[in-house]
C-alpha positions as CSV (number, residue, x, y, z in Angstrom):
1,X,113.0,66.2,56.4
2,X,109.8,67.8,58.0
3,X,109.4,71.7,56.9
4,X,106.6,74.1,57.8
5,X,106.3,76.8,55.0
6,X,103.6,79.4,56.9
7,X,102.7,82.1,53.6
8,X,104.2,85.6,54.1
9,X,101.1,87.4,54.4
10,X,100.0,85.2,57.4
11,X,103.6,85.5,58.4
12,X,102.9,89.5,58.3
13,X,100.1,89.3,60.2
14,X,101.5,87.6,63.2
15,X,105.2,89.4,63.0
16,X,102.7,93.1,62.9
17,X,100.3,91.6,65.8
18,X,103.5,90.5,68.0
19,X,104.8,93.8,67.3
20,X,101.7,95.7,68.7
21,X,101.7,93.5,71.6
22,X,104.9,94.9,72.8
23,X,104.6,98.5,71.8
24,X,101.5,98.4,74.0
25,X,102.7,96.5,76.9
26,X,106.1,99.4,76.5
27,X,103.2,102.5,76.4
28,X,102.5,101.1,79.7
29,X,105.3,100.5,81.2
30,X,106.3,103.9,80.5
31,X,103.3,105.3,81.9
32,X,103.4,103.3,84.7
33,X,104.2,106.8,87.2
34,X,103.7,110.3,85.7
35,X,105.1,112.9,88.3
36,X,102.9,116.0,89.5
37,X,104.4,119.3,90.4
38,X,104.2,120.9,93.7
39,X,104.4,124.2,94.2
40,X,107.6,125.0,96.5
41,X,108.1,120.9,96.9
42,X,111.4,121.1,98.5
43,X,110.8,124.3,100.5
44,X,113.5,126.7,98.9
45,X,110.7,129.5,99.2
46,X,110.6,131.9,101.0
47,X,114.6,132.2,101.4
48,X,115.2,132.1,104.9
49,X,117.8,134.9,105.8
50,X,121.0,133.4,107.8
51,X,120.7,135.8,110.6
52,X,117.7,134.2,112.1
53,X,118.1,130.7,110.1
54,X,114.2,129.7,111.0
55,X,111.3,131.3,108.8
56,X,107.4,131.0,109.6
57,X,106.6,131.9,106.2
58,X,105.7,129.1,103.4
59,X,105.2,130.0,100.2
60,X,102.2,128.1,98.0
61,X,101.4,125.7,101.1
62,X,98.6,126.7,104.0
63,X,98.7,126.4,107.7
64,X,96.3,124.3,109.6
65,X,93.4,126.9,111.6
66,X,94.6,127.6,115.1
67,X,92.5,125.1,117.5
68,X,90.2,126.7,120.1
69,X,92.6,124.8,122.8
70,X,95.6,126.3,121.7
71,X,97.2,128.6,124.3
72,X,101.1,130.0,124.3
73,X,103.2,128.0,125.9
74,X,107.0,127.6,126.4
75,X,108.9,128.9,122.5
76,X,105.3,128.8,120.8
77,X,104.1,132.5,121.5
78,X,101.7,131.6,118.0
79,X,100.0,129.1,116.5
80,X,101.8,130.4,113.1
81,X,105.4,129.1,114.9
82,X,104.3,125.3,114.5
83,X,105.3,125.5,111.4
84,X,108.0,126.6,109.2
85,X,111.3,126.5,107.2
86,X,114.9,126.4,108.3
87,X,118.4,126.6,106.7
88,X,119.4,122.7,106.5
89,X,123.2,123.1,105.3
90,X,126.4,123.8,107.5
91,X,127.4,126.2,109.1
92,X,123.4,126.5,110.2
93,X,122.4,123.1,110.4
94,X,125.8,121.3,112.1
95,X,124.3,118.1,111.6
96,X,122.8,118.5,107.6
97,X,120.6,115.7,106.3
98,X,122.9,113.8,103.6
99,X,119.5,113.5,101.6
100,X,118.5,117.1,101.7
101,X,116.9,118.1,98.2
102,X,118.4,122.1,98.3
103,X,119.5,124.0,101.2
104,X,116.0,124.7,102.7
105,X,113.6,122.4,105.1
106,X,110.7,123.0,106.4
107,X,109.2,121.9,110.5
108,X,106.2,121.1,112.4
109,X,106.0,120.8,115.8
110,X,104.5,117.6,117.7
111,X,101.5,119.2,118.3
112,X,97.5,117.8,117.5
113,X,96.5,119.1,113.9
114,X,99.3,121.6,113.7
115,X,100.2,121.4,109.7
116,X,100.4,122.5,106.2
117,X,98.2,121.7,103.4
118,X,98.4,122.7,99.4
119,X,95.3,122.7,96.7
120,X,94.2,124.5,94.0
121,X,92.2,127.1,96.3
122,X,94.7,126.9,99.6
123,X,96.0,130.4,100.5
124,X,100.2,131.0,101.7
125,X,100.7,133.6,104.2
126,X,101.1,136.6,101.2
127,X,97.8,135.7,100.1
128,X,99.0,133.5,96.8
129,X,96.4,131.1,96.3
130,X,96.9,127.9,94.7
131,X,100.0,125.5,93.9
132,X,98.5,122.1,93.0
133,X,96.3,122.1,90.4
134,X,96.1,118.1,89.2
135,X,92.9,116.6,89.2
136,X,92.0,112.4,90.5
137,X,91.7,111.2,87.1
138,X,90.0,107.8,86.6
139,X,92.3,104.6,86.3
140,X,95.0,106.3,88.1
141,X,95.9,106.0,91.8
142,X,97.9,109.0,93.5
143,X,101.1,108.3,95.2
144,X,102.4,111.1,97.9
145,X,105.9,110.8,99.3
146,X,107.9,112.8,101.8
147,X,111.4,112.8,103.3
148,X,110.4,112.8,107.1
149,X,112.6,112.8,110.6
150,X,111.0,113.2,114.1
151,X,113.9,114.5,116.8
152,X,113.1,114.4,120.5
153,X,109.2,113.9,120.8
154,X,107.8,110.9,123.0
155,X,108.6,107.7,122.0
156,X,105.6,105.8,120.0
157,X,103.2,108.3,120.8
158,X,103.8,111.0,118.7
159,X,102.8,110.9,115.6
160,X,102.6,112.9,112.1
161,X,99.8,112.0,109.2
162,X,99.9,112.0,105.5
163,X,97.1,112.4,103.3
164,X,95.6,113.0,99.8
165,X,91.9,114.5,99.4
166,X,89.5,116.5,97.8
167,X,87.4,119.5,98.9
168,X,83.4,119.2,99.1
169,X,82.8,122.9,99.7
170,X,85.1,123.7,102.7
171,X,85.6,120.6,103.6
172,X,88.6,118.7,102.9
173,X,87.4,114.5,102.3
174,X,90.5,111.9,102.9
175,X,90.7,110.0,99.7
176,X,92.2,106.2,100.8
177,X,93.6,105.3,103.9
178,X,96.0,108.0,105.4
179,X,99.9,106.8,106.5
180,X,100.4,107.7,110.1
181,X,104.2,107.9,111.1
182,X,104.8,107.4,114.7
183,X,107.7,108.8,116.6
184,X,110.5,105.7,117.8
185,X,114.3,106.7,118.5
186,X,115.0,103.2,116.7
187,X,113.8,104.6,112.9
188,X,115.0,108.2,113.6
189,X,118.1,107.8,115.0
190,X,120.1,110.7,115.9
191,X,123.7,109.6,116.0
192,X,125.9,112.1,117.6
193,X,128.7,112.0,114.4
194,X,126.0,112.1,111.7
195,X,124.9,111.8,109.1
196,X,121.3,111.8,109.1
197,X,119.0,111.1,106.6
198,X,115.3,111.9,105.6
199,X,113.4,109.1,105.4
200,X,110.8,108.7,102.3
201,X,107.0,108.1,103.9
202,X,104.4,107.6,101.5
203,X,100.7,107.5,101.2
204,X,98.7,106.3,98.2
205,X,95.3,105.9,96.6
206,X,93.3,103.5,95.5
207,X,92.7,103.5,91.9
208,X,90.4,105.9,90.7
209,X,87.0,104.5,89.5
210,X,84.7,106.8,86.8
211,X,81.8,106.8,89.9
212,X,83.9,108.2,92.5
213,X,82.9,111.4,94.1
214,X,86.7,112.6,93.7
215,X,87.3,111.3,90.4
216,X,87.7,115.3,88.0
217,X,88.0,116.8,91.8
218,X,91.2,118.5,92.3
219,X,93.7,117.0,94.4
220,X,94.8,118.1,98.0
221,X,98.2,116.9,100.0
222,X,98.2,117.4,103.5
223,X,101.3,116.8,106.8
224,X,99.4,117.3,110.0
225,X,100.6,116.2,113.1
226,X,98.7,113.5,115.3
227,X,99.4,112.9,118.8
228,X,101.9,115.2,120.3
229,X,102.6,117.1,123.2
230,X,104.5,119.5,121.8
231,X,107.8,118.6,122.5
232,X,110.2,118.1,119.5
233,X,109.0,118.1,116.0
234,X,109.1,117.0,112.5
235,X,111.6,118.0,109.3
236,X,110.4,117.6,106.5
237,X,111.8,117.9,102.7
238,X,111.6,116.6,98.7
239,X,107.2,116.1,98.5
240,X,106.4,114.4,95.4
241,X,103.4,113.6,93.9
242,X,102.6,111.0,91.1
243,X,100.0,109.0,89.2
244,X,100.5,105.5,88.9
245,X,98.3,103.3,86.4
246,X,98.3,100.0,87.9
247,X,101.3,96.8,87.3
248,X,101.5,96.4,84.0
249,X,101.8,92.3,84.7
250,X,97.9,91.9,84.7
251,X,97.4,94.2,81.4
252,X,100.1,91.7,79.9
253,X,98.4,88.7,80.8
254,X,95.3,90.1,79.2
255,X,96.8,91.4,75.8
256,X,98.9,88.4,75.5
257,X,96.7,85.7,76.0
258,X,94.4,87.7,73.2
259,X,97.3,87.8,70.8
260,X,97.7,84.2,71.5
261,X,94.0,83.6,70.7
262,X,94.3,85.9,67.4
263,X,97.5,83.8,66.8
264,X,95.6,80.6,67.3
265,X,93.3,81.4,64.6
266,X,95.5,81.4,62.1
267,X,95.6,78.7,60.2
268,X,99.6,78.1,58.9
269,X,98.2,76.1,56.0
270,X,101.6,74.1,56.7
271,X,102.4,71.1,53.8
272,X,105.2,68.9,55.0
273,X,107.6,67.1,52.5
């Protein structure tokens, strides 16, 4: 009979180093996508009153500057119309989203940079300044994710952008590559019985390196419209926000083929009989 008798304290040293291994590979697992808040995230504020069921007022997220081209036209007496919140639950909505995170929404019309934005310095319409106050931290990349649906704008033109970035002075700098969602009747279908659903759009980072000019900046989320003519328009509901470290796959090859190099080293000092 062959036997391999390894000594305990060796034994110890292997079971404790295995043990490690897997508590660190769990830390980042668990890590893996932190959520940050949002100010007003599902658009429950302000409450929009059910005798007009529309609201032009935001709280904690900014409007996009009114363009020098802009001119009333048609419903849009203001440039503060393009954007806003409704009531998105029957009897006001007829048609409600099944998805809808509360009973609020908010809209934006198909019109060129027509928007809302949120940072640590962006001002709502009450003069509350503030909301998101995260900052790119280096080693994580930033995931941004919205329940979207276009109705009745022009068919793969229209278009609505996501972005995340950081302000140099006044200027707001796209960090990554932003997700441009353009308008087809085949993804947001409007069946006549219902229901609807808002569909999740996201945009994300790369990862954060220690020599980027955003990494410590504070973070800034911003829905702008693209192309548009200014028929129909975009709801929008549920923004989240969250840091992701990257797959922990790669980190596991890493720490595991070291543990299996510590392991190797060890001799077992084995006798057989």
């Amino acid at each position: 009979m062959k036997q391999f008798r390894i000594p305990s304290r060796k034994n110890s040293f292997r079971s404790g180093l295995t043990t490690s291994v897997a508590a660190l590979l769990l830390l980042a697992a668990s890590a893996q996508a932190q959520p940050i808040s949002i100010a007003n995230h599902s658009f429950e504020s302000q409450l929009v009153s059910p005798v007009f069921f529309v609201d032009t007022r935001i709280d904690n997220w900014q409007k996009t500057p009114t363009p020098v081209w802009f001119t009333p036209q048609g419903q849009l007496q203001s440039w503060d119309q393009t954007a806003g919140m409704f009531i998105g639950t029957a009897p006001f909505s007829p048609t409600p989203y099944s998805n809808l995170d509360g009973n609020q929404s908010a809209y934006i019309y198909s019109l060129p940079t027509a928007g809302i934005f949120q940072d640590n310095v962006s001002t709502a319409w009450n003069g509350t300044v503030g909301g998101l106050n995260a900052t790119f931290q280096a080693g994580y990349a930033y995931q941004f994710t919205l329940g979207v649906f276009g109705k009745s704008m022009v068919e793969n033109y229209s278009s609505l952008k996501l972005s995340l970035y950081y302000r140099d002075g006044a200027n707001q700098v796209t960090v990554g590559t932003p997700t441009t969602i353009v308008f087809n009747s085949s993804t947001f279908n409007l069946l006549p019985e219902g229901p609807w659903a808002l569909i999740d759009f996201s945009v994300t980072t790369p990862i954060v390196q220690a020599g980027d000019a955003w990494a410590g900046k504070n973070i800034g989320i911003s829905i702008v419209s693209g192309d548009g003519t200014g028929a129909g328009y975009w709801d929008l509901d549920n923004a989240r926000l969250t840091a992701v470290v990257p797959e922990p796959s790669s980190l596991a090859l890493v720490m595991l083929g070291s543990g299996g190099l510590l392991l190797g080293r060890i001799r077992p000092g084995a006798k057989r009989q």
